[in-house]
N, C-alpha and C positions, 0 to 999 in steps of 0.2 A: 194414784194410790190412795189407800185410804187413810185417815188420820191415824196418826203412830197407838194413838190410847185404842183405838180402836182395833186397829192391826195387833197389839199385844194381847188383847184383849181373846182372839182369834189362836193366837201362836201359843198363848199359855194354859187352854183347854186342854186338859188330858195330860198335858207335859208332866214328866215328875221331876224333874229338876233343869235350872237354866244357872248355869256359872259363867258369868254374872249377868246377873240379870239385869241392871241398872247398864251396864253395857249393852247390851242387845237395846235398847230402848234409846240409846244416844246414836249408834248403827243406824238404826231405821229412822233416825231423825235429820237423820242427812238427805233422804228421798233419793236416793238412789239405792236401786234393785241390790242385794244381797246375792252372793253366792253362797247355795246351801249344798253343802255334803255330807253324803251316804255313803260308806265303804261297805263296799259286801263281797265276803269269800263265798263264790255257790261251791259249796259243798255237797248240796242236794240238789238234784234237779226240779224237785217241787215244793211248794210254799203253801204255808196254811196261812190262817189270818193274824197269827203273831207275828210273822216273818212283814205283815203288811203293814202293823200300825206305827213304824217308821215313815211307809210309804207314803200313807194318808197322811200323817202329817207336812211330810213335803209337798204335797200335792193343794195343802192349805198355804204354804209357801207361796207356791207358783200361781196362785187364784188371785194372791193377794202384790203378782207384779215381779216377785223372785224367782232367780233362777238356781236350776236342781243341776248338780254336778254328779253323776251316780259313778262311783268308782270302782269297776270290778276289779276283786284282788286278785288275777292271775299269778301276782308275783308274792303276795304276803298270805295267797292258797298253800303255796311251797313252803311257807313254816309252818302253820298252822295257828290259828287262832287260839289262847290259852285260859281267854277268860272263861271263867267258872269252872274250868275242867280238873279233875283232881288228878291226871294222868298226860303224858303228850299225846297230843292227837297227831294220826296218822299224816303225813304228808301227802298231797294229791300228784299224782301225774300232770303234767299239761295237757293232755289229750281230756281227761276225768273232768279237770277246771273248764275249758272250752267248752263241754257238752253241757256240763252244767250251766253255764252263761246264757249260752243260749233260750235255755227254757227259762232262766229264771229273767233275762229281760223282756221276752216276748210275756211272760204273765206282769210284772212290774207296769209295764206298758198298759196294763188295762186301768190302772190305779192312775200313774203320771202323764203328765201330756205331755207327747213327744215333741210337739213341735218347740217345748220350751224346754229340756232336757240334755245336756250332754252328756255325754258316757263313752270314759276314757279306761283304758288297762292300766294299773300301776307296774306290769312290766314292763311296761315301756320306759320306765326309767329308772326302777329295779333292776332289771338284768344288763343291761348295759353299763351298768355302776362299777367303780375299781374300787379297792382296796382303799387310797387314800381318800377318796369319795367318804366311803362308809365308815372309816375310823373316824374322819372329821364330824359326821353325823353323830357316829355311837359315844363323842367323846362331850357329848351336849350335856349327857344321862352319867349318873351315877349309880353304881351297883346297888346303893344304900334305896334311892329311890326307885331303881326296878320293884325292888324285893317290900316297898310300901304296898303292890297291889295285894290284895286279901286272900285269892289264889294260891302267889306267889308263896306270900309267908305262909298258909295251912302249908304248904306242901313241902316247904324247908324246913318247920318246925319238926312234921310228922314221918322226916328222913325219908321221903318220896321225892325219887329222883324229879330233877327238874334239869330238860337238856338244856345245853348254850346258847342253841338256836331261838329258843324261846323268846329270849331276852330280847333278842330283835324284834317281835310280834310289834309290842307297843310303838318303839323308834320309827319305824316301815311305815304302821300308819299314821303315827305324828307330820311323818316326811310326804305324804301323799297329802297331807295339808297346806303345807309349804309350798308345793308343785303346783297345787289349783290355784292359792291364794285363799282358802274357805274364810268364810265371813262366820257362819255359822256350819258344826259338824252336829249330825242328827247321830244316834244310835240307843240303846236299848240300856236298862237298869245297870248289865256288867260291864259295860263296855265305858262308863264315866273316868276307870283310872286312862283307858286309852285316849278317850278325848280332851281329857287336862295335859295328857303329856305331848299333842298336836298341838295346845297354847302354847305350853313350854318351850316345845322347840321353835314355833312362831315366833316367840317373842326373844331368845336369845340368838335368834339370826337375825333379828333388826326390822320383823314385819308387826302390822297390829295383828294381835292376836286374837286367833275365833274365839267364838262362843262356843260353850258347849251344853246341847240341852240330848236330855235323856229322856224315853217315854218308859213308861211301867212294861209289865209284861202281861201278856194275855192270859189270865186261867183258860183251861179248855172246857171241853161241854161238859166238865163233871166240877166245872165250878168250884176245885181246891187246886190242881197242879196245873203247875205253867203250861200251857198247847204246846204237845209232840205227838209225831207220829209214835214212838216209843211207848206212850201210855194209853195212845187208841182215844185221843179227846180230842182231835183236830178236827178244822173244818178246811177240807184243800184246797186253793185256788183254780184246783182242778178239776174236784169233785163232778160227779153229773148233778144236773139241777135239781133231781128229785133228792138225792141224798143229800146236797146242801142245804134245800130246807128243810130235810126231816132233822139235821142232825142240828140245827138250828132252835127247830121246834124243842130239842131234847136239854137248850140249856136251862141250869137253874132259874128261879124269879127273879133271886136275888142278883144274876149278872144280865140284867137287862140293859140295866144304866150304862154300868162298862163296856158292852158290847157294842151300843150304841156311838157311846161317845170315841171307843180308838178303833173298831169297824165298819162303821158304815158311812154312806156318803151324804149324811145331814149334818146341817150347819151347828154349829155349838149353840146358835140360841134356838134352833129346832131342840136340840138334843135337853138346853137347860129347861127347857117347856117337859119333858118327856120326865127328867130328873122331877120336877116338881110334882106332876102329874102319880110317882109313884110315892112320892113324898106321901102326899097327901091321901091316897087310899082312893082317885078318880081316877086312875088309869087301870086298864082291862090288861093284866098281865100276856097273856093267851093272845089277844089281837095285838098285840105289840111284837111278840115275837113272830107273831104272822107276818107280820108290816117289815120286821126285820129278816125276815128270809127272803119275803121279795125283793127285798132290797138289795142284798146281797147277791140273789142269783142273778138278777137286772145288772148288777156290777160289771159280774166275771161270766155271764154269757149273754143273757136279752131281756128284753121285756117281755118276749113273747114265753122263754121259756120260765119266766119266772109265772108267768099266769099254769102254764102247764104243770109245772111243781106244785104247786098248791092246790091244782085239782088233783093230783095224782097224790098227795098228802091226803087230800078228804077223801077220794076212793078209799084208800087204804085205810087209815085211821078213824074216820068218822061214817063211813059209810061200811066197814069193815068186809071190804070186796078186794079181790084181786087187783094188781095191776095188772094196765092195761099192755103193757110190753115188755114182756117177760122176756128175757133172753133163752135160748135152745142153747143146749150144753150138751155134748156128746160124751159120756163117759162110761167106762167099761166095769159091770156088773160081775163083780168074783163073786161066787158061791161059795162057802169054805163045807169041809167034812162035816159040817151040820146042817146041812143045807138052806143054811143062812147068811145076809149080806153086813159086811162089816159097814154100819152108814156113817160116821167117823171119816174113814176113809172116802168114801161116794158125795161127803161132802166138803172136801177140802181136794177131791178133783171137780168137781165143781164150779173150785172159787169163791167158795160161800163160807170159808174159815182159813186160816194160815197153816192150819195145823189140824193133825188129827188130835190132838189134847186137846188144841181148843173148841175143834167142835166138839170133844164130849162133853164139858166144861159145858158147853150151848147147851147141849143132851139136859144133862144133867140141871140146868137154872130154866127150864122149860121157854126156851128161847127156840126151838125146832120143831118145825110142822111137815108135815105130809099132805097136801093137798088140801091144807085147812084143819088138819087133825095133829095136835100136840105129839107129841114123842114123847111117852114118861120116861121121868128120870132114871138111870142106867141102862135103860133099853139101846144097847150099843148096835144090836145084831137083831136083823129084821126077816121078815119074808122077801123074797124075788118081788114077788105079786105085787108088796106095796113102793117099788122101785120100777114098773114098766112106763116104756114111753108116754110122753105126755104129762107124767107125776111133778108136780109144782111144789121143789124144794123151798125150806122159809128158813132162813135163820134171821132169827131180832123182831122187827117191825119194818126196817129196807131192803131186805138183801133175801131176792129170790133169784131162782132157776128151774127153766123144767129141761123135763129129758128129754132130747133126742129120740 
């Protein structure tokens, strides 16, 4: 392993808070490997790169000799998770939690190395639990301190129901601490009152109690709100490689550093070279997020296709030509009483909008092309002519289709 000032030095990059920290420092100075934990309810079956820079930081864990305990909530899926939410969230099925599991460890997997990796269900000793089980657990916690999360109290103050069930959330995964034995619990900016209260219960059942470190949250490509799929700023662990680095190429200047540093897979004194670099007015904004698309799509698919991405980025942007592998969409041309096509509609059968709003919305912000020729704005309703086979629909700058 490496020297403990050094290993800190590695583990406190990007972290936004470690409770306590002077703890974790006397942990690693024992020279024996740590158990580090990760609880995650999949909820969604796909992950963008917010969902990852948990990930990456564990996977600086395990570089540096520790081992990653990944903990899916099959069992604490069934309450539902409460932090930041100003409403209860739905409870999942067991069948909805499994399928999500699934995807969401095979993508996990591209980020952690499996061969140092456990991954355990917390139903398994969740649902098996009785009664005097869980009152001896839930009697660790006082009501007074549930209702300290900030959540909790907005939504007690503001007489928005908050069910009973809730109140378990944090206990469950405090108790999913206790069961591994964590040395260290990873999770994200809201999730700090849950990982203080896995010490708490750690330390009033008679074990030493973890650490708790939290990482920031990701803005997404628009550079102010946190990455969702909800506000259309994600980059998906899924994405195809040309979209991931276009939608890369699309983020601000200004989050170059941060994208860097809880994103990609350079070392923190790579990344502190790259910080300075922008410091000082000698780094090329433009080839940096070049650098960092490759790098990304190299992550979550190859090297080969991140070379492919980035020509298929200069065809299209720099070269201002077609792509070269258009997808054939077969979709059905209504005429209406004016013998015109509604393309709204023709472009959200498509695929190329979610909505027929929001491809007007496209319409309308001169984001839609016909074969290299704009749509002016309100032209909702076109000629047949300019919809026959073969016509190369455009919405944006990534997103084509032609016709069938």
């Amino acid at each position: 392993m490496l020297p403990v000032d050094e290993q800190m030095r590695i583990i406190t990059s990007g972290a936004a808070k470690i409770v306590p920290e002077a703890d974790l420092k006397k942990k690693l100075e024992r020279g024996v490997p740590l158990n580090i934990k990760l609880g995650v309810d999949p909820t969604s079956p796909d992950l963008h790169l917010g969902h990852a820079v948990p990930l990456r930081k564990m996977r600086q864990f395990q570089d540096l000799g520790h081992r990653v305990t990944l903990i899916i909530g099959n069992g604490t899926a069934t309450i539902g998770d409460p932090s930041g939410k100003n409403s209860t969230r739905p409870q999942l099925t067991q069948e909805e939690v499994e399928a999500n599991a699934a995807t969401y460890v095979a993508q996990a997997m591209k980020i952690l190395d499996p061969e140092k990796t456990t991954i355990v269900h917390n139903g398994d000793w969740m649902f098996p639990m009785g009664l005097a089980e869980l009152l001896s657990i839930a009697s660790k916690f006082t009501v007074a301190r549930i209702l300290e999360r900030d959540d909790f109290t907005k939504r007690y103050q503001s007489q928005t129901p908050i069910a009973l069930h809730e109140f378990l959330y944090p206990i469950m995964q405090a108790y999913d601490s206790v069961k591994i034995e964590a040395d260290v619990e990873m999770g994200g900016n809201d999730q700090l009152f849950n990982l203080l209260a896995g010490r708490e219960l750690m330390e009033k059942m008679g074990m030493e109690p973890q650490i708790a470190l939290t990482m920031p949250l990701l803005e997404g490509t628009d550079g102010t709100r946190k990455m969702s799929k909800s506000y259309g700023n994600y980059i998906g662990l899924t994405d195809e490689p040309a979209d991931m680095f276009g939608k890369t190429m699309s983020i601000p200047d200004e989050m170059i550093g941060k994208y860097y540093r809880l994103a990609s897979s350079l070392s923190p004194e790579e990344v502190d070279k790259i910080d300075a670099a922008l410091a000082d007015g000698s780094a090329n904004p433009y080839e940096l997020k070049r650098a960092l698309g490759r790098d990304l799509v190299t992550t979550y698919h190859s090297a080969e296709a991140a070379v492919a991405a980035e020509a298929e980025f200069d065809q299209v942007h720099k070269n201002r030509e077609m792509p070269s592998d258009i997808a054939e969409v077969a979709v059905e041309i209504v005429v209406n009483d004016e013998g015109l096509v509604y393309l709204p509609a023709v472009l959200q059968a498509a695929g190329l909008a979610p909505s027929a709003g929001q491809a007007r919305r496209d319409i309308d912000g001169g984001g839609v092309k016909l074969d290299g020729e704009a749509v002016a704005p309100k032209a909702y309703n076109v000629d047949p002519a300019a919809l026959k086979p073969g016509t190369v629909l455009q919405v944006g700058k990534r997103h084509f289709a032609r016709l069938a």
